[in-house]
C-alpha positions in Angstrom: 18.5 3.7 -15.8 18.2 3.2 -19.4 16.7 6.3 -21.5 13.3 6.9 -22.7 13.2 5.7 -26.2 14.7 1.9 -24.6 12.3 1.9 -22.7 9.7 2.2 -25.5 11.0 -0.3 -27.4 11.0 -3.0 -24.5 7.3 -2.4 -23.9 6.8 -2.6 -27.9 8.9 -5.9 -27.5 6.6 -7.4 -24.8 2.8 -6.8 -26.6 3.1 -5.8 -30.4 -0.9 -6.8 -31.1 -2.6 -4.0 -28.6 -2.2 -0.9 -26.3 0.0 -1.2 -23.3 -0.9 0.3 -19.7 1.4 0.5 -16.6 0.2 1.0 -13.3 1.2 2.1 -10.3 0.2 3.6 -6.9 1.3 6.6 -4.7 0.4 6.4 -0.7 0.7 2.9 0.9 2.8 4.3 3.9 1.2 7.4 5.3 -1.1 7.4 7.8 -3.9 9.6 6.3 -6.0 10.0 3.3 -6.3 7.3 0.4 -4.4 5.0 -1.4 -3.9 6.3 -5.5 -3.5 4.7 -8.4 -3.1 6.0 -12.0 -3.3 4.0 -15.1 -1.8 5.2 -18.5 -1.4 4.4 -21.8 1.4 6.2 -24.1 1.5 7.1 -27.2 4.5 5.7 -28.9 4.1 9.0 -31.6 4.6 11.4 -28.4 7.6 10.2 -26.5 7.8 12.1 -23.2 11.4 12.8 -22.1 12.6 12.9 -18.4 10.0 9.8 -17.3 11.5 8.3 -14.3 10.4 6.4 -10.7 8.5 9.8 -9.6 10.3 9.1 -6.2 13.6 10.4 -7.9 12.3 13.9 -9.4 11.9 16.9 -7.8 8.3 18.1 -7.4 8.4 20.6 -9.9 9.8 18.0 -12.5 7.0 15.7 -11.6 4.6 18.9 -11.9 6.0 19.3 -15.4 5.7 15.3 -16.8 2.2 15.6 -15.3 0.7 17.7 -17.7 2.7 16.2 -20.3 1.7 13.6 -19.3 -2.0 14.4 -19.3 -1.3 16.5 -22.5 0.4 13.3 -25.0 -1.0 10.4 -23.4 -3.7 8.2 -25.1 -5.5 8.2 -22.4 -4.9 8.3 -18.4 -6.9 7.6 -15.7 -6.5 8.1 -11.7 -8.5 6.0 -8.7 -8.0 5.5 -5.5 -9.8 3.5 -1.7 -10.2 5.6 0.4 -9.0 5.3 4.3 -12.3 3.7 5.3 -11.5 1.1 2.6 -8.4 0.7 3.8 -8.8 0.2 7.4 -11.9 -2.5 6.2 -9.6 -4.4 3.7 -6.3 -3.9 4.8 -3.9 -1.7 2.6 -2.5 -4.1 0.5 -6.4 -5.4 -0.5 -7.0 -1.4 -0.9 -4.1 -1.0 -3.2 -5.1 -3.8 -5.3 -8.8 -2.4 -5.4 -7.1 1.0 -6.7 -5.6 0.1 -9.3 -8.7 -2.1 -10.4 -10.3 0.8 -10.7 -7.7 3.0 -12.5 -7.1 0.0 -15.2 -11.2 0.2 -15.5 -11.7 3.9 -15.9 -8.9 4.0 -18.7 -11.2 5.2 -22.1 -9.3 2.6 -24.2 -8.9 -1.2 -23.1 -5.1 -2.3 -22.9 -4.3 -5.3 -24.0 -1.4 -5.6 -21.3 -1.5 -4.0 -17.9 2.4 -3.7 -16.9 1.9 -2.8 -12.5 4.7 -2.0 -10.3 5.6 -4.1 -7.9 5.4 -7.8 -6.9 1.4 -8.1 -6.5 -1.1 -8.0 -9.4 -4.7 -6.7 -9.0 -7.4 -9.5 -10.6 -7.9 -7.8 -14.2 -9.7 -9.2 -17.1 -6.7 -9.0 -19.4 -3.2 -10.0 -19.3 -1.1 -8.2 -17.0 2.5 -8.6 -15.6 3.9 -8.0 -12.2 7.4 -6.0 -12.3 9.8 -5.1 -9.7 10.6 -1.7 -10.1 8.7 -1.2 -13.1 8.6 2.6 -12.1 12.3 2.8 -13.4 12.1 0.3 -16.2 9.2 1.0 -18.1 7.9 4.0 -19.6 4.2 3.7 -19.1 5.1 2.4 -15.2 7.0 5.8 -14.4 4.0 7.9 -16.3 1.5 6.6 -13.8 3.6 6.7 -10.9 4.0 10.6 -11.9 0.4 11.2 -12.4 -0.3 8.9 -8.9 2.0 11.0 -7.2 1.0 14.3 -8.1 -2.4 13.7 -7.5 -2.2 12.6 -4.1 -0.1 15.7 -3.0 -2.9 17.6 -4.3 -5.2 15.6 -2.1 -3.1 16.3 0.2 -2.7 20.1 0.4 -7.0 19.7 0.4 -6.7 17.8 3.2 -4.4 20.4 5.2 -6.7 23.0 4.0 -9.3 21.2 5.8 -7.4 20.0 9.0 -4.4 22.3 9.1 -3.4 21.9 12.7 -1.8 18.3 11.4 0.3 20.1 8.5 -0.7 17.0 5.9 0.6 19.7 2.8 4.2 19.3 4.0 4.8 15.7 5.1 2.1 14.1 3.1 1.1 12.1 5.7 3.7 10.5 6.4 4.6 9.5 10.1 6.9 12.2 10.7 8.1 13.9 14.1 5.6 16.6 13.3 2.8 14.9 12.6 3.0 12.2 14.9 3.5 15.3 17.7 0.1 16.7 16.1 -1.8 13.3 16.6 -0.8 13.2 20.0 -2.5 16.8 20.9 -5.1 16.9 18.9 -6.3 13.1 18.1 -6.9 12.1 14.3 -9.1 13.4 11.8 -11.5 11.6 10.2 -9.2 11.3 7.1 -6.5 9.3 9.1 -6.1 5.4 8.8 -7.2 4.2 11.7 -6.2 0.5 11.3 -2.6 2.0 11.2 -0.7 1.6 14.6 0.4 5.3 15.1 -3.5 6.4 14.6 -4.2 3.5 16.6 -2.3 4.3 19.7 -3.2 8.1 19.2 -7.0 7.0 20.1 -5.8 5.8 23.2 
């Protein structure tokens, strides 16, 4: 993966006349809590070394580039649909609706929206689809730090509140454990119940 500062300069290259925001989301594949996405727009005076697909750090690197994150950025901002929304819409529709809302809760308008993946939310500016964005482009890997962190905070509240399902360790993923736990106990009311393993748990 190329270094920091390149990947500055290929989102100067892209939009030179306004602010650039990437996107991206953390929780499509668990089977509990909501879908998160984070919008951010750095500020090419404050590089922030060590930004990366927040898949490949550890959690106390992404820890670290969060509040760096939060601390040099121009501004940041994290939304999320929740698992009602996502069992109504479907969690591709949820995602999309995420990130909607992170892109309009930023406190400066971008000029170009830069979202991981293949899919692009409707927006009212420009914005650009990009295959793993997360490692390619700087303001990509910020917000799929500062998704990612805070939906492992959401879900250590969530095992806080239902700890018999052990959400702080697996993140709600559909692990041995927590696929053993829906079987005793049911799901919560935080689980997706749209998604088959919550499904057949009801049973």
């Amino acid at each position: 993966m190329r270094k920091s500062a390149d990947l500055y300069a290929t989102v100067s290259a892209r939009d030179s006349t306004g602010l650039v925001a990437g996107v991206d989301e953390a929780g499509r594949g668990p089977l509990v809590g909501p879908v998160v996405a984070a919008a951010v727009i750095l500020d090419p005076r404050k590089p922030i070394a060590g930004l990366a697909d927040s898949k490949t750090l550890s959690p106390l690197k992404r820890e670290r580039l969060f509040h760096a994150i939060q601390a040099n950025a121009l501004c940041c901002a994290v939304a999320q649909a929740s698992a009602a929304e996502i069992d109504q819409l479907n969690i591709l529709q949820a995602t999309l609706l995420a990130m909607q809302r992170a892109v309009a809760g930023l406190r400066l308008p971008p000029k170009l929206v830069l979202v991981d993946g293949n899919r692009l939310p409707v927006l009212p500016m420009r914005a650009e689809a990009i295959v793993k964005g997360d490692a390619k482009v700087a303001e990509i890997s910020a917000a799929s730090i500062v998704a990612k962190v805070h939906r492992d905070r959401l879900c250590a509240a969530l095992d806080a509140l239902y700890p018999a399902y052990g959400f702080a360790k697996h993140k709600g993923y559909g692990t041995a454990e927590h696929l053993a736990a829906l079987a005793l106990h049911g799901p919560c009311p935080e689980h997706r119940i749209s998604f088959r393993p919550v499904t057949q748990a009801r049973r």
